[in-house]
C-alpha positions as CSV (number, residue, x, y, z in Angstrom):
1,X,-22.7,-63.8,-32.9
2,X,-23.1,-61.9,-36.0
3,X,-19.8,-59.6,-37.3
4,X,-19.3,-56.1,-36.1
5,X,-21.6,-53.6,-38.4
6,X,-20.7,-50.3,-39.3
7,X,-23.2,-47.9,-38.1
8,X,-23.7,-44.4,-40.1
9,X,-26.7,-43.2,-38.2
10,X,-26.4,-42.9,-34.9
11,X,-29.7,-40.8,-34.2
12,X,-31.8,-43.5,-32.2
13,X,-28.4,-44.5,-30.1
14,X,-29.5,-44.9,-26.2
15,X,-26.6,-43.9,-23.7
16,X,-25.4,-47.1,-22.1
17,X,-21.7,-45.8,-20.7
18,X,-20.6,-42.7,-22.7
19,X,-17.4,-43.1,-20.7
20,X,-16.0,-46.1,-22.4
21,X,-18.0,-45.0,-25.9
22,X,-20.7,-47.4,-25.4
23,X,-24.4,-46.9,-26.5
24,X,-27.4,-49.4,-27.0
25,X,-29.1,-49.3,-30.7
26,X,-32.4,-50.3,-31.4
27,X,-32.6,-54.1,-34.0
28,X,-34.0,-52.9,-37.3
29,X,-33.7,-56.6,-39.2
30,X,-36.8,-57.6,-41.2
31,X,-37.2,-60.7,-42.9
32,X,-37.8,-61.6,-46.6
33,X,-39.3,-64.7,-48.2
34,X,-38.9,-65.3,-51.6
35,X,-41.4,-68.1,-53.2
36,X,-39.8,-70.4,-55.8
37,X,-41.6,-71.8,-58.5
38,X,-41.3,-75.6,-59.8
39,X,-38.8,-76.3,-62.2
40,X,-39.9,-77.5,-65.2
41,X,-37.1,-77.9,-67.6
42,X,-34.1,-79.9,-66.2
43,X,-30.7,-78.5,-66.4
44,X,-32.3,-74.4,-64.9
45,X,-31.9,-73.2,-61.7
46,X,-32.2,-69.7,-59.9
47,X,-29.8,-67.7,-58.9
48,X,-29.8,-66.7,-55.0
49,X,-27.8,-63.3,-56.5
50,X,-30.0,-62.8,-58.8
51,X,-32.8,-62.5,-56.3
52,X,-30.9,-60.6,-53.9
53,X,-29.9,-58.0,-56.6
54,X,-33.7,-57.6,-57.6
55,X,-34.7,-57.3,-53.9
56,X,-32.3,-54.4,-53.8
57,X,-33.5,-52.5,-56.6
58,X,-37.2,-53.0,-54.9
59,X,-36.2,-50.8,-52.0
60,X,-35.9,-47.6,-54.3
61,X,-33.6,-44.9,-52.9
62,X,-32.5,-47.0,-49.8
63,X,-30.2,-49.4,-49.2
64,X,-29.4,-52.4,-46.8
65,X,-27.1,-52.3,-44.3
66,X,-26.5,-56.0,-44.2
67,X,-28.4,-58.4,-46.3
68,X,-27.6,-62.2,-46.5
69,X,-29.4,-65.8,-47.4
70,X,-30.5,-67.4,-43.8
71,X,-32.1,-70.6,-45.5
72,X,-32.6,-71.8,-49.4
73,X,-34.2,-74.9,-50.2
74,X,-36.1,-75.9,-53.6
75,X,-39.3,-74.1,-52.5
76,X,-38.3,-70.5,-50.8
77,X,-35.0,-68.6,-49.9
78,X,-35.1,-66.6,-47.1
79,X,-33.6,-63.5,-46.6
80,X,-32.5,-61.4,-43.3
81,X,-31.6,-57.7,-44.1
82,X,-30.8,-55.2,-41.6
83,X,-31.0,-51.4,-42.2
84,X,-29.8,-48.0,-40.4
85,X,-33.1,-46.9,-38.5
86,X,-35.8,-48.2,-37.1
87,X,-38.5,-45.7,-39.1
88,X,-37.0,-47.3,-42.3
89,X,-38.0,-50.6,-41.6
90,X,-41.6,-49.6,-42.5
91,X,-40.6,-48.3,-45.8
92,X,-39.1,-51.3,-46.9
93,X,-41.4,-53.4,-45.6
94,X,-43.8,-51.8,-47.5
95,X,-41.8,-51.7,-50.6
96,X,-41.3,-55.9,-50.2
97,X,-44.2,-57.4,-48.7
98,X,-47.1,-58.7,-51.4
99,X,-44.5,-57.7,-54.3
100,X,-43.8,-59.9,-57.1
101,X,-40.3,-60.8,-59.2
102,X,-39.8,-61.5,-62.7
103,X,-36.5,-63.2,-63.2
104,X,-35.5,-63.5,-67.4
105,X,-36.0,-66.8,-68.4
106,X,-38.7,-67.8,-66.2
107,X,-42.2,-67.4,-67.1
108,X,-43.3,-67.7,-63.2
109,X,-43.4,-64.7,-61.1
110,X,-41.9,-64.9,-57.7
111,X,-43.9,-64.0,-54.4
112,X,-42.1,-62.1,-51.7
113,X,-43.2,-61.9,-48.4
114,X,-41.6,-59.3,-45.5
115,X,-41.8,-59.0,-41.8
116,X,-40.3,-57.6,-39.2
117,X,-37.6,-59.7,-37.7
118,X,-38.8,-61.7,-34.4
119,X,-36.4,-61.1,-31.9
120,X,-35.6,-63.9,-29.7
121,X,-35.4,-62.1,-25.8
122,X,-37.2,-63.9,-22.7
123,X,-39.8,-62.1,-21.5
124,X,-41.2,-61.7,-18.0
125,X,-43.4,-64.8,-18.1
126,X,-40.7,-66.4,-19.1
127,X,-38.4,-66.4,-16.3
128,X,-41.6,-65.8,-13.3
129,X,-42.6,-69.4,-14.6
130,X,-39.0,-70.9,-14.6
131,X,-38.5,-69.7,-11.4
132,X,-42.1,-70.3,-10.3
133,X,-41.8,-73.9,-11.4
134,X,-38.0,-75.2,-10.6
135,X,-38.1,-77.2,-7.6
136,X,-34.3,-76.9,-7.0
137,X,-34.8,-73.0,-6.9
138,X,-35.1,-71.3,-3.4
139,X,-36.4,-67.7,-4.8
140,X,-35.4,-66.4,-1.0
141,X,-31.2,-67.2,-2.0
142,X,-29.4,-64.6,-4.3
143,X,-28.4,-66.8,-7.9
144,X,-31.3,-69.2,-7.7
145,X,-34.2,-65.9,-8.3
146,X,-34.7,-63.8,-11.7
147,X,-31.5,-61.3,-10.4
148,X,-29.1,-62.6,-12.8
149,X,-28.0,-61.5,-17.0
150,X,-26.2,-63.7,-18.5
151,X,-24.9,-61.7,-21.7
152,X,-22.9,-63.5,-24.9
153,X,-21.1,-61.7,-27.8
154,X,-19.7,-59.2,-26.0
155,X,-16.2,-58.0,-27.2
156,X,-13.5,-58.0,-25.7
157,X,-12.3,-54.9,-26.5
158,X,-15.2,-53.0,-25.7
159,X,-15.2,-53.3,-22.1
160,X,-11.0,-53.7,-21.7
161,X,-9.1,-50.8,-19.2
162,X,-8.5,-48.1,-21.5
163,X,-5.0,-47.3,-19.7
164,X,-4.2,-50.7,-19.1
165,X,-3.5,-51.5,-22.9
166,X,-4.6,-54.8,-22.9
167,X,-7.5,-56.3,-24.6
168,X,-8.7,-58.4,-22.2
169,X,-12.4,-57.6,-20.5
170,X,-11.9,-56.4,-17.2
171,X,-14.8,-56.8,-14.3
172,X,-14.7,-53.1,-13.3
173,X,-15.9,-51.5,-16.5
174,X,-18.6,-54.6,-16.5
175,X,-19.9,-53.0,-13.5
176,X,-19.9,-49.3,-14.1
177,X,-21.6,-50.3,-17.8
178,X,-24.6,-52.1,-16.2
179,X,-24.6,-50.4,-12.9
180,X,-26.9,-47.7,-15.0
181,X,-29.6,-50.1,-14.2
182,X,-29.3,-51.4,-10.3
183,X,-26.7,-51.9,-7.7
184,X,-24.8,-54.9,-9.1
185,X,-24.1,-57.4,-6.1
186,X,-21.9,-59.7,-8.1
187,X,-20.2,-59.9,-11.8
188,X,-18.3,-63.5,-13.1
189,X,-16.4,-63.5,-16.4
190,X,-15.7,-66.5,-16.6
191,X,-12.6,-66.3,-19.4
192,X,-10.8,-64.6,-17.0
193,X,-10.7,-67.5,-14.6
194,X,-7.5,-69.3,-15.8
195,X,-9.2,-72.9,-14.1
196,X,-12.5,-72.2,-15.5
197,X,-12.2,-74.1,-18.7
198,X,-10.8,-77.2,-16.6
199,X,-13.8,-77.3,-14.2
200,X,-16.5,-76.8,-16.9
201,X,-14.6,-78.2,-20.0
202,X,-16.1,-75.4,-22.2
203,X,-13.8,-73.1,-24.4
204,X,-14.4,-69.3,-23.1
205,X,-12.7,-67.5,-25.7
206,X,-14.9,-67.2,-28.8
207,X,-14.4,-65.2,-32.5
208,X,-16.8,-63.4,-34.4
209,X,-17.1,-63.6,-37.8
210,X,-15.4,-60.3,-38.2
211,X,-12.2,-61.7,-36.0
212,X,-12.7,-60.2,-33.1
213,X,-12.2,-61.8,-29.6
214,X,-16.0,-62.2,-27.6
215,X,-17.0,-62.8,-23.9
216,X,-19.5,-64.4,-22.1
217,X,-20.6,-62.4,-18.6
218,X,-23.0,-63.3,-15.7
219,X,-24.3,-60.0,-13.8
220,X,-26.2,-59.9,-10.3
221,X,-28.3,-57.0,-9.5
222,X,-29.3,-57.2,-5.7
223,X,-33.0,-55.9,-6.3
224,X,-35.3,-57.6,-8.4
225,X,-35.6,-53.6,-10.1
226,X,-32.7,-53.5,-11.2
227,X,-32.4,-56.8,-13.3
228,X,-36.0,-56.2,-14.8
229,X,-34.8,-52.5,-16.0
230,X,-31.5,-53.9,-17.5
231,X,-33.8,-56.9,-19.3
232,X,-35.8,-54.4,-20.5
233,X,-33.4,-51.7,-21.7
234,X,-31.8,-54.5,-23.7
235,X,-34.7,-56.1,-25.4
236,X,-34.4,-55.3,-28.9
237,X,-31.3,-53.9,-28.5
238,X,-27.9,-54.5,-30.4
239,X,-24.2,-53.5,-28.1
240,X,-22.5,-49.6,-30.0
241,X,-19.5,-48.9,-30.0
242,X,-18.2,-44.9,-30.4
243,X,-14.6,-43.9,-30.8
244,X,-12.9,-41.2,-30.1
245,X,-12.7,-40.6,-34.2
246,X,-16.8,-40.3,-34.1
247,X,-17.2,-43.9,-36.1
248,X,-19.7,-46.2,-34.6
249,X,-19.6,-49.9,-35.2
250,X,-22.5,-52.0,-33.5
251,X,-22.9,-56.1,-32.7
252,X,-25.5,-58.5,-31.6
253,X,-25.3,-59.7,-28.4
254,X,-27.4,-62.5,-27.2
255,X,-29.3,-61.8,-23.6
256,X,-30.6,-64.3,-21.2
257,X,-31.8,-65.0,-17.8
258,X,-29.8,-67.0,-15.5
259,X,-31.2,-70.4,-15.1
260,X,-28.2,-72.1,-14.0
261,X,-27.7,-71.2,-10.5
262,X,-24.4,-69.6,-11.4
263,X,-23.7,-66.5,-9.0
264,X,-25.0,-68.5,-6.3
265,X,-24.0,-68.6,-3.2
266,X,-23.7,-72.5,-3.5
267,X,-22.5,-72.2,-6.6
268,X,-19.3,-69.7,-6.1
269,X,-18.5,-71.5,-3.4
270,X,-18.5,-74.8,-5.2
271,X,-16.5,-73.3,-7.9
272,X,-14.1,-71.8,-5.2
273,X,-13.2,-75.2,-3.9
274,X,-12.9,-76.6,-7.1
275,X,-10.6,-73.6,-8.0
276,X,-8.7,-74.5,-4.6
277,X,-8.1,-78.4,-5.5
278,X,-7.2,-77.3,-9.2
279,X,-4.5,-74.9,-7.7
280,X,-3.2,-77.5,-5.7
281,X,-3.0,-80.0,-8.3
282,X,-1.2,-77.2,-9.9
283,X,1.2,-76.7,-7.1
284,X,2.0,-80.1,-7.2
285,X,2.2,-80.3,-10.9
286,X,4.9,-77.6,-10.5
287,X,6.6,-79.4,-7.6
288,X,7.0,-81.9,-9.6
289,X,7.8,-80.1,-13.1
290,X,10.8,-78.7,-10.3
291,X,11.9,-81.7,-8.9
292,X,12.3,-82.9,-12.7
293,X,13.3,-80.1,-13.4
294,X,16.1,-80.2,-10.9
295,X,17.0,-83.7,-11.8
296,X,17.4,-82.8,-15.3
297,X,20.0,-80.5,-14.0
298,X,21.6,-82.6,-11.8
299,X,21.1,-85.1,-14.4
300,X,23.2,-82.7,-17.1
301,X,25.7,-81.4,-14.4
302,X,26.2,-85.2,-13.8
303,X,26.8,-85.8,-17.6
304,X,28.6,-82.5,-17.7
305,X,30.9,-83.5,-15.5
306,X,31.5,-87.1,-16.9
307,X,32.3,-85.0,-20.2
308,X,34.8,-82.9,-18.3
309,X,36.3,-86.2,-16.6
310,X,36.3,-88.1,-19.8
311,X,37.8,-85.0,-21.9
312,X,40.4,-84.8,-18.5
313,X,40.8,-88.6,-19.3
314,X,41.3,-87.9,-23.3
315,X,43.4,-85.1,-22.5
316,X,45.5,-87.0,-20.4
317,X,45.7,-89.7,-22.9
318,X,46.8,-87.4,-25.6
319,X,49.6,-85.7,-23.3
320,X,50.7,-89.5,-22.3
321,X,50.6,-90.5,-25.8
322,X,52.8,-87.5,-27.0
323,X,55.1,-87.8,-24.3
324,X,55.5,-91.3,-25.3
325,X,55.8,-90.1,-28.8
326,X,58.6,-87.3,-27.6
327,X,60.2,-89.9,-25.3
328,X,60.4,-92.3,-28.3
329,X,61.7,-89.8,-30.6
330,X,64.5,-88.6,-27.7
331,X,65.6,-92.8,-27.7
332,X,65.5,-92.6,-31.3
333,X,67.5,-89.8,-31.8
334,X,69.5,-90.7,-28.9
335,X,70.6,-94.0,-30.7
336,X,70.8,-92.5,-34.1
337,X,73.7,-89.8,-32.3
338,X,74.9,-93.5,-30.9
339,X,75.1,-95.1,-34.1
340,X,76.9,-91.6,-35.5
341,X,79.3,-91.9,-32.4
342,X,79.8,-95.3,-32.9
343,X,80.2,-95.1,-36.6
344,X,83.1,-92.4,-36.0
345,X,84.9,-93.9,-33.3
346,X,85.1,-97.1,-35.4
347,X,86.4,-95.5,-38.3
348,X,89.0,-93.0,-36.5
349,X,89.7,-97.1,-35.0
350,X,90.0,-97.7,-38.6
351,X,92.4,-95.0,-39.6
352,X,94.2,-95.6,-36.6
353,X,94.7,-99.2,-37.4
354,X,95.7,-98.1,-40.9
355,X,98.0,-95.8,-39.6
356,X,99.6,-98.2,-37.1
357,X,99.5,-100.7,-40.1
358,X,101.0,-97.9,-42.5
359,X,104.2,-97.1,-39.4
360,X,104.4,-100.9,-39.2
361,X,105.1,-101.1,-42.7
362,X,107.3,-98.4,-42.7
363,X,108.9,-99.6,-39.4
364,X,109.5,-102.8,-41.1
365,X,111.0,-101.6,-44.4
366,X,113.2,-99.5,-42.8
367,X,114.5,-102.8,-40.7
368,X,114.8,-104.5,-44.0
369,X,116.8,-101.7,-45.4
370,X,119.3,-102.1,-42.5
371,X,119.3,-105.2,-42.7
372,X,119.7,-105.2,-46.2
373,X,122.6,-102.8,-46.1
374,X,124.3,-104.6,-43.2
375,X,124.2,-108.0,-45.3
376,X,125.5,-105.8,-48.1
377,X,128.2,-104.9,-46.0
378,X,128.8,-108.4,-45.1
379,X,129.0,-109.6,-48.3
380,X,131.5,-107.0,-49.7
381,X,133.4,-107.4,-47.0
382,X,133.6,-111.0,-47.7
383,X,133.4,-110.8,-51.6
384,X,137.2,-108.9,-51.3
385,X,139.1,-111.1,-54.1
386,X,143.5,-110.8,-53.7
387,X,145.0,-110.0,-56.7
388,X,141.9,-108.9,-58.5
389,X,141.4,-105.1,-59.7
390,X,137.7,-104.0,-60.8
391,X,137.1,-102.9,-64.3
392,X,134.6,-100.1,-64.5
393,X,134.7,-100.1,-68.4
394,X,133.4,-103.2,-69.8
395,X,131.1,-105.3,-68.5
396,X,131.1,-109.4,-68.6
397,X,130.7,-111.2,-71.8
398,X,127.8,-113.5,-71.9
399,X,126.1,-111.8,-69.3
400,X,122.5,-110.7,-69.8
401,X,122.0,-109.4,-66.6
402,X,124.5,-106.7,-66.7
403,X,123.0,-103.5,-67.0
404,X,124.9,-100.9,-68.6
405,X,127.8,-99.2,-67.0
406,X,126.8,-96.3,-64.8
407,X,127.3,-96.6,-61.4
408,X,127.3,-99.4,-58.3
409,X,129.4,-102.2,-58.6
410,X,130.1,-104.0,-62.1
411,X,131.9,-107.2,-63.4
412,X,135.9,-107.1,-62.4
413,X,138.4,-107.7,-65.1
414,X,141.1,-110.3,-64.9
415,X,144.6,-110.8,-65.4
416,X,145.5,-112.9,-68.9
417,X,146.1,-115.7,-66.5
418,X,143.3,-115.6,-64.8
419,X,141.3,-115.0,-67.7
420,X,142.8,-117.8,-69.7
421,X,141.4,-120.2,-66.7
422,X,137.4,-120.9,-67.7
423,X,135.5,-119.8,-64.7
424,X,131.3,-119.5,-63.6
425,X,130.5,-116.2,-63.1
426,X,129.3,-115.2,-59.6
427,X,126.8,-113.2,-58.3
428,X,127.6,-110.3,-56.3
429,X,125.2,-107.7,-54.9
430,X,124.3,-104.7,-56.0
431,X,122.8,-101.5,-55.0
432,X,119.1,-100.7,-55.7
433,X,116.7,-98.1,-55.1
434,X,115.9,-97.3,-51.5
435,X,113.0,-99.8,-50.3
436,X,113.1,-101.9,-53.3
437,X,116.2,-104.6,-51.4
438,X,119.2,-106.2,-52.8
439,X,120.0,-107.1,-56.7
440,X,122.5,-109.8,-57.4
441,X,124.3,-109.2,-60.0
442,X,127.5,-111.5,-61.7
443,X,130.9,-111.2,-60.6
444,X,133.7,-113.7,-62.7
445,X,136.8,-114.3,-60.6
């Protein structure tokens, strides 16, 4: 279907549903042939622009609504313009049709032919024949006799609950639109059916060029009067819209009989069993999206809990690993305060030992000094010579042991008899420092 139109005259507008802003418009397209002559010099062409541009300025004071190339070959390009009222299309049609163009550069002149546009809407021979002539068609059954309007291009918007804020069409303002006509037995928009595209395989939600959503919709009248006042009402007719705001924008739609059987009673309930199995594949296709779903979960509680076991089984690693690594560092330090101990009880055994060594010593010397003193005892008491006096003046010729005179015992002097008799000099102890033992020194008798 062709974009959504802005409308600025709204004069010839028929009353559809006022309610919900809707009104019918009359078509006012025309068509335009152009005639194009040969090309005799290679390398030229016309310009579709420049044609358009010079139909334009053939119209005078009036303008196109819409006005775009429907076909161009080497021979014609034709034309489809579209303008605001229907007692225009005269005008212009009078100011195209039989004229000529002269585009610069071109010796040829260009023929332009105009007509009104041919609408393409059944008419009542149309479907009395159809239905005349189908042999599957009982005329006696509601769906398979000229009661049904199937209608395309119809948007969305247009015919969505104004309260509801949603843009989707709803079936209700589908019947109070067309209900103008007849008592409506039966409505089916079938993008509203969420299995619909499954059982038929066809896409129900179509764009116009302008962007905006469209519908398809089947209506049943239940008397024969009312479908043929509804065809009739919308032959030659483009879908208005009217805001609130006063601006009008209008679309094609595209009107047809229904040949297909579809509001049938055969037919609904064929789709209603096929809407039945779809849900219950559905059902089960959900079962079973839960039961995967649930064994995913039990699945990931599973691996959740191996992860908690596992980090448990790493934790309790780690704690048995540093209490090893605390344990060892208690033996560790336990034996380094053994080694300490050991070290200073070995040396206080040391100093001890030297100290017992050390009294030893002492013990000893001091048994030497007695002993040393008692032999000195012995041997003055033994070295007593009769007769002989001591001489504490002068000390013995010849000897080189003698140590000057100062205290302690010293060489004794003889009488001149004794002395006149050669004698050996003897050794006779002496006194010495404390600890150092006994000195011999000489001694002449």
């Amino acid at each position: 279907m062709a974009a959504a139109t802005i409308v600025h005259d709204t004069s010839e507008a028929v009353e559809l549903c006022p309610a919900y802003g809707l009104y019918l418009k009359p078509i006012t397209k025309m068509t335009i042939s152009v005639a194009l002559p040969q090309l005799k010099q290679p390398g030229k062409s016309i310009s579709n622009w420049e044609v358009m541009e010079r139909l334009k300025g053939m119209v005078h004071n009036h303008q196109f609504s819409t006005l775009r190339i429907s076909k161009s070959t080497m021979d014609f390009i034709r034309f489809e313009g579209e303008v605001e009222n229907k007692s225009l299309v005269k005008s212009f049609l009078a100011c195209l049709d039989g004229k000529t163009i002269k585009l610069s550069g071109f010796s040829d002149i260009l023929k332009v032919r105009a007509a009104e546009f041919k609408i393409d809407f059944p008419t009542r021979h149309d479907w009395d024949s159809f239905f005349r002539d189908a042999k599957d068609m009982n005329e006696t059954l509601p769906g398979e006799r000229p009661d049904t309007i199937h209608l395309e291009g119809l948007p969305c918007k247009w015919f969505a609950l104004k309260e509801s804020g949603s843009e989707k069409p709803s079936e209700d303002v589908l019947v109070k639109v067309f209900e103008k006509f007849g008592e409506i037995r039966n409505v089916d928009i079938p993008m509203l059916d969420p299995y619909r595209e499954e059982m038929t395989g066809r896409n129900f939600h179509t764009f116009s060029f302008g962007g905006h959503l469209n519908f398809e919709a089947y209506v049943q009248y239940r008397e024969y009067v009312g479908f043929i006042q509804a065809m009739s009402a919308l032959r030659g007719m483009k879908l208005m819209y009217k805001g609130e705001d006063g601006k009008a924008v209008a679309c094609n739609i595209k009107v047809s009989f229904d040949s297909t059987k579809h509001l049938s009673d055969a037919s609904i309930k064929k789709r209603q069993l096929e809407r039945q199995k779809l849900q219950e594949l559905e059902q089960q296709r959900e079962e079973q999206k839960r039961r995967e779903k649930e064994a995913e979960e039990r699945q990931r509680a599973e691996e959740r809990k191996q992860k908690e076991l596992e980090e448990l089984e790493r934790e309790r690693k780690r704690e048995e690993k540093l209490r090893k690594r605390e344990q060892k560092q208690r033996d560790r330090e336990l034996r380094r305060n053994q080694k300490k101990l050991e070290k200073l009880q070995a040396e206080e055994q040391k100093q001890l030992q030297e100290k017992i060594k050390l009294e030893e010593r002492k013990l000893l010397l001091a048994q030497r000094n007695l002993q040393s003193i008692r032999l000195i005892a012995e041997l003055l008491s033994r070295a007593k010579v009769p007769g002989g006096s001591l001489c504490r003046r002068q000390p013995h010729p010849g000897c080189p042991r003698c140590p000057p005179l100062k205290r302690g015992w010293c060489h004794g002097a003889v009488s001149p008899r004794a002395a006149a008799v050669p004698t050996k000099p003897a050794l006779v102890p002496r006194m010495t420092a404390p600890g150092r033992g006994v000195a011999l020194v000489c001694r002449s008798r």
